[in-house]
Structures are given as structure tokens and as C-alpha cells.
N, C-alpha and C positions, 0 to 999 in steps of 0.2 A: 753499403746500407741498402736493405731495399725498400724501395719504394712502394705508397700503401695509394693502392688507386682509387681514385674518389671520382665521382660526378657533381660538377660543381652546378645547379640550376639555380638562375640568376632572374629575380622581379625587375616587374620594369621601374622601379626606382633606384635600381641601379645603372641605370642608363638614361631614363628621364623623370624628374620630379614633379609634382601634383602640380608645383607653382610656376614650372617655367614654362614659356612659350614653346618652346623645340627646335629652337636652330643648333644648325650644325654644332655651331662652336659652345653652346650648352651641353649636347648630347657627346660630343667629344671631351669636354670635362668630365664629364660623371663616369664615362667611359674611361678616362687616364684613371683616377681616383679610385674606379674598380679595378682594375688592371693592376693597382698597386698590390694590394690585396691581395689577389692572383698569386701573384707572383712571389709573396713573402710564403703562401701556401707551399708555393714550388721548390721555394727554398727550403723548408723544414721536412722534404723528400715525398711531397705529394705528388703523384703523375694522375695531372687532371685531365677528365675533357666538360667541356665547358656547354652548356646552353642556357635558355633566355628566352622571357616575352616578347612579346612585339606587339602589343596592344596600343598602345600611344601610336605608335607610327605608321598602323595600319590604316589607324584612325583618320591620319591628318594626311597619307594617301587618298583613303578613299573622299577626305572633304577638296582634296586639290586637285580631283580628276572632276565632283561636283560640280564645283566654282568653274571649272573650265569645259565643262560640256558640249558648248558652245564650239569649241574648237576642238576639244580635244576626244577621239572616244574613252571613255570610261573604260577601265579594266577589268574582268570578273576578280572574285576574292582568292582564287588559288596563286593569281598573278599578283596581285598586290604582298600578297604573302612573300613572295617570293625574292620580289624586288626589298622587303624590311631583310631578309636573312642575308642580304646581298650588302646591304646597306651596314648593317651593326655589325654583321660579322667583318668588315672592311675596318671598320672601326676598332672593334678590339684584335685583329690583327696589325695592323700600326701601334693603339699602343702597347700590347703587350710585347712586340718583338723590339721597340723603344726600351722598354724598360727590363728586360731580361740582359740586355746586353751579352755579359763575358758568357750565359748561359746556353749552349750547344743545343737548341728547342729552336723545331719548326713549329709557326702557327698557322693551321689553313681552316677554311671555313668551306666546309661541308652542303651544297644546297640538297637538302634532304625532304625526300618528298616520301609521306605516313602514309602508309595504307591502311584504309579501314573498310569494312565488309560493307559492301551496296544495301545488303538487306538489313541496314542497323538500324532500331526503331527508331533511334534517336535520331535520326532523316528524317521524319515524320515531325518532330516534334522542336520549330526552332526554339529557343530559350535567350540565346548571345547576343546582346546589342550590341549592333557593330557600327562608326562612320556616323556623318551628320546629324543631325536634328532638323526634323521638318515641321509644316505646316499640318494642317489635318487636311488641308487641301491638295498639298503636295501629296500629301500618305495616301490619301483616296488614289490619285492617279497612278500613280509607281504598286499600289495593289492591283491597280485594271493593265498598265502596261508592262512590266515586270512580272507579275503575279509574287510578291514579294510580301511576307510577312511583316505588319508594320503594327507597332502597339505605342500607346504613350507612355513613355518613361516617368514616373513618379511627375506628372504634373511639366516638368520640360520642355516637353516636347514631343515628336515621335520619334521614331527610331527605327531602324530595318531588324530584326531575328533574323538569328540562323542557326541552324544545329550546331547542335557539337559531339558530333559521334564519338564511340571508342577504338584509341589505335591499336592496330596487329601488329605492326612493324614496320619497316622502313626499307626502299628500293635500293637505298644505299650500303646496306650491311655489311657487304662483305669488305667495301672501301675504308668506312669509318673506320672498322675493326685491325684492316690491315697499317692503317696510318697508325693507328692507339698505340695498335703492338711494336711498332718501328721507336716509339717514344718521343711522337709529334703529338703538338696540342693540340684537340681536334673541337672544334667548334660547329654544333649540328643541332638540326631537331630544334632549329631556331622557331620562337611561337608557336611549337607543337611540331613543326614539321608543315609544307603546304600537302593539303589530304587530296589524294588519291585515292581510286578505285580501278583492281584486275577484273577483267570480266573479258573474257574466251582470249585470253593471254594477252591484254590492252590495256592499258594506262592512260586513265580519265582523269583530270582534273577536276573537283570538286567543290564546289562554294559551301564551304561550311567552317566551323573554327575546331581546330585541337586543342583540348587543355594543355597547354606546356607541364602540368606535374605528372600527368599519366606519361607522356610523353615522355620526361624524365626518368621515369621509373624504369619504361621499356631501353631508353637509351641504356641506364645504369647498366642494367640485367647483360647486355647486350653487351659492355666491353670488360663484364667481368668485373665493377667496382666493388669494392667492399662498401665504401659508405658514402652514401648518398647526403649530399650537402645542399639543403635548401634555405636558400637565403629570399628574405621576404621584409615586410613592413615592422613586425615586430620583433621584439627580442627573446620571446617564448610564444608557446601555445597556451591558452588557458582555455579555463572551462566559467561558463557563465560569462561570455566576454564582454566587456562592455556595460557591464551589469553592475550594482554594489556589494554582488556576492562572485565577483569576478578572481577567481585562483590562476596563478600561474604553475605550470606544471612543469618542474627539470628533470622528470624524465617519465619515459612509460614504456611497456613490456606491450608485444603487439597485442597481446589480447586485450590488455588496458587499453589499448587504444581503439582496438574495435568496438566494445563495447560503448566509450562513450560517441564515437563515429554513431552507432547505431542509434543511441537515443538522443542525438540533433543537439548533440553539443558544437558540431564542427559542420555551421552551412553550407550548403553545396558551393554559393558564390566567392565562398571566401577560404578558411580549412580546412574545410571536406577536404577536396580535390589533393590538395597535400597529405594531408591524415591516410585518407585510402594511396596513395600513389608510396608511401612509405608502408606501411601494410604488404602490397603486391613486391615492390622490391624484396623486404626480410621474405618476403614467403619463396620467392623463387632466388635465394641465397647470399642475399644481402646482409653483411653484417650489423650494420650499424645506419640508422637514421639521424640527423641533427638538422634541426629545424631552427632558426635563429636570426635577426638581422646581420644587414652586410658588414657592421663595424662591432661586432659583437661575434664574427663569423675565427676567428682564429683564438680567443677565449673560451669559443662552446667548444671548437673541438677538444681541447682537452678538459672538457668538462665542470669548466669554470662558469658557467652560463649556458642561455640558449635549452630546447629542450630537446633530450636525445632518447629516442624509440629503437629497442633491440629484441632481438627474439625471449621467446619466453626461457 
């Protein structure tokens, strides 16, 4: 039988939920519990490579280098990043290679660093709240010692911005690809990838954040998947979200989907980023898009649910 390659990108409520604190043995539950999932995909001849957010835990990095200043230095955000891809991917390596058992699948995690163009506007422009909440006194300071973009969150509090450029691709490619092809699970392009810049043949570490769905898109592209599987908070896309003229949508053709991308049906904070990151895959030869939650995620694929975007 041969097997239909997919890219599986994973929210971070697959690994930590809105309501729990974040200990290990939390984020390892949710972690076995996806894994299972995983792995029923693998059984029905899927050869996946896997990636994932790292929002939650970059977060509760960057607050426990904070709290610990005092003693400890603080780490820039390319390293923080680094050390989350290091962290989850450990995680669903354990449980995934638990729960495959009689199954002949290597799972290795990829520390994959995104390169993105130095001269991207969006360096200019932070947007991403990243890490603790402060005082206005504290934000004053950390703008005069840092030079750090600091705004107040919907009344919260403040907050640090930072870009979020767009990625070109990854230092790793030719590894991931040659692991894909060997028929190991390849887990990469965790939280986007930690971002990079070449400049006169040198590799710079970057404080800025990647979207993990662009990121996903380029991963897909890249090992050759046919369908790209995006598992997220809902169980469709709609239009009017949230609204009382809120539709849910089971399926769309990319130009439907561009069109309502265009006229701000899908925010940048929230489905944008997914909506365009399926877009760019079908354009550079992706067959199939599905968009759907994680327990609703082996339903949409055969079209029983979840909302699925294909070429025109």
C-alpha cells in the first residue's frame, strides 16, 4: 500500500491547555493523548512529519529566566526557542516511540533553525506579545535599557513586541528531507523554527517569532506532502466567527478561500495565518488542505468533518 504523506501541524492545545498550569506531567499527558492520534494516522498508511507551537512554553521560559535575573542571565529569544523544540520534541519522541511499539518508525526531532531575509519589513514592525507582563514602570525601563518595544495589552498589563518576519527556509533541509525519505518521523520547524539570518555566508540568531503555519506550509512544500493537516482550537473555519451570523465552512476551493482571506474574514491573529499558509502550500503543489480540531482530526480526513481547501 503506499503511503500518502501528510504534514501534520499541531496548536498548542495540543500539548498545553488554556487552564492548566504547565508542569511536565500535564504537558506530557496531552502529549501521550496526541501521540495517540498520531499514531492511528500511521496506522491507516499516513507517513507523517510532525510540527507544533511553542507559545505557552516560550512564555513560561521567558517568565522563569525573569523571576530569576537576579541569579540567572536571561536568555535572548532565538535561545529560548530553542531550548521549547528541544523540550516537546523529547516529549513526543518518548511518547510516540511508546505507543508505536511493533511499528519499525524512527522518531527524531530536528532542531531547525528558519531563515528569514535581514531586510524583511516586518523587522521594523513588532506586532507578537511575547513572555511576562509588566508594570509601566518596569516597561519604561526595559525601553531605556533594552530598547525593547513594550505596549499595554488590552488593559493587563505591558508586554514586550517583536516581529514576526516571513520564512524562506530552513538550514536544515537537506537532513529533514533525507530522514523523511528513509521513512523516520521527523519532527521540526518546532514554533516556526528558531529565526535566522545569512548575511556574507554567517548565521545570526534573531530575536523575533515565526508563525508556525507559514512555517508549516514551507515544511510541507519541502518534504513533498500531499496534505497538509492543521489541527487547531476549532473544528471548522468559519466566516463571521464569533458573530450571530457565524457560518461554518466544509470545504473551500483556494480561490474561495482567497477571496474571503482578502476581505478580513480570517484575522491575522487568529485564521489568517492558517487560511494564507494553505493558499501557499496548494499553490506550490499541495493537494489537499484540512483544517479541523485534534479529536475531530481522523473524521476530517475522510471528509466527514473539519474544513478541507483544494485546488480550484
Amino acid at each position: 500500500m503506499k503511503k500518502r504523506n501528510m504534514l501534520v501541524s499541531l496548536g498548542g492545545n495540543a500539548i498545553l491547555k488554556h487552564t492548566e498550569k504547565g508542569t511536565a506531567k500535564e504537558q506530557f499527558e496531552n502529549v501521550k493523548k496526541t501521540s495517540e492520534y498520531i499514531v492511528k494516522l500511521i496506522s491507516e498508511g499516513y507517513h507523517i512529519t510532525l510540527t507544533h507551537g511553542n507559545g505557552p512554553q516560550v512564555g513560561d521560559i521567558l517568565l522563569a529566566y525573569d523571576h530569576a535575573k537576579e541569579y540567572l542571565p536571561p536568555m535572548p529569544l532565538d535561545v529560548c526557542g530553542a531550548q521549547t523544540q528541544g523540550m516537546i520534541g523529547y516529549m513526543f519522541q518518548l511518547s510516540l516511540k511508546n505507543i508505536l511499539k511493533g511499528i519499525d518508525k524512527s522518531v527524531v526531532t530536528i532542531l531547525t533553525q528558519t531563515i528569514i531575509n535581514p531586510e524583511d519589513p516586518h523587522l521594523e514592525n513588532p506586532t507578537k506579545p511575547i513572555g511576562p507582563f509588566y508594570t509601566a514602570f518596569e516597561a519604561d525601563q526595559l525601553r531605556k535599557e533594552k530598547g525593547w518595544t513594550i505596549k499595554n495589552d488590552n488593559g493587563k498589563g505591558y508586554r514586550r513586541l517583536v516581529p514576526s518576519p516571513i520564512p524562506l527556509g530552513f538550514v536544515e533541509e537537506k537532513c529533514i528531507k533525507t530522514l523523511h525519505d528513509s521513512g523516520d518521523l521527523v519532527i521540526a520547524s518546532g514554533g516556526g523554527g528558531i529565526p535566522v539570518t545569512l548575511k556574507d555566508g554567517k548565521l545570526q540568531g534573531i530575536e523575533c517569532v515565526i508563525d508556525k503555519d507559514y512555517a508549516a506550509s514551507l515544511m510541507a512544500t519541502l518534504v513533498g506532502a500531499e496534505i497538509l493537516l492543521i489541527l487547531t482550537d476549532v473544528e471548522k473555519i468559519s466566516l463571521y466567527y464569533s458573530t450571530p451570523r457565524e457560518v461554518a465552512l466544509d470545504h473551500l476551493t483556494k480561490s474561495q478561500a482567497l477571496k474571503y482571506l482578502r476581505k478580513g474574514h480570517f484575522p491575522p491573529g487568529s485564521m489568517g495565518p492558517k487560511v494564507k499558509s494553505a493558499i501557499d502550500f496548494l499553490e506550490y503543489g499541495g493537494k489537499k488542505v484540512v483544517v479541523t480540531s485534534l479529536e475531530s482530526a481522523y473524521d476530517a480526513l475522510k471528509g466527514n468533518t473539519g474544513t478541507t481547501i483544494v485546488n480550484d
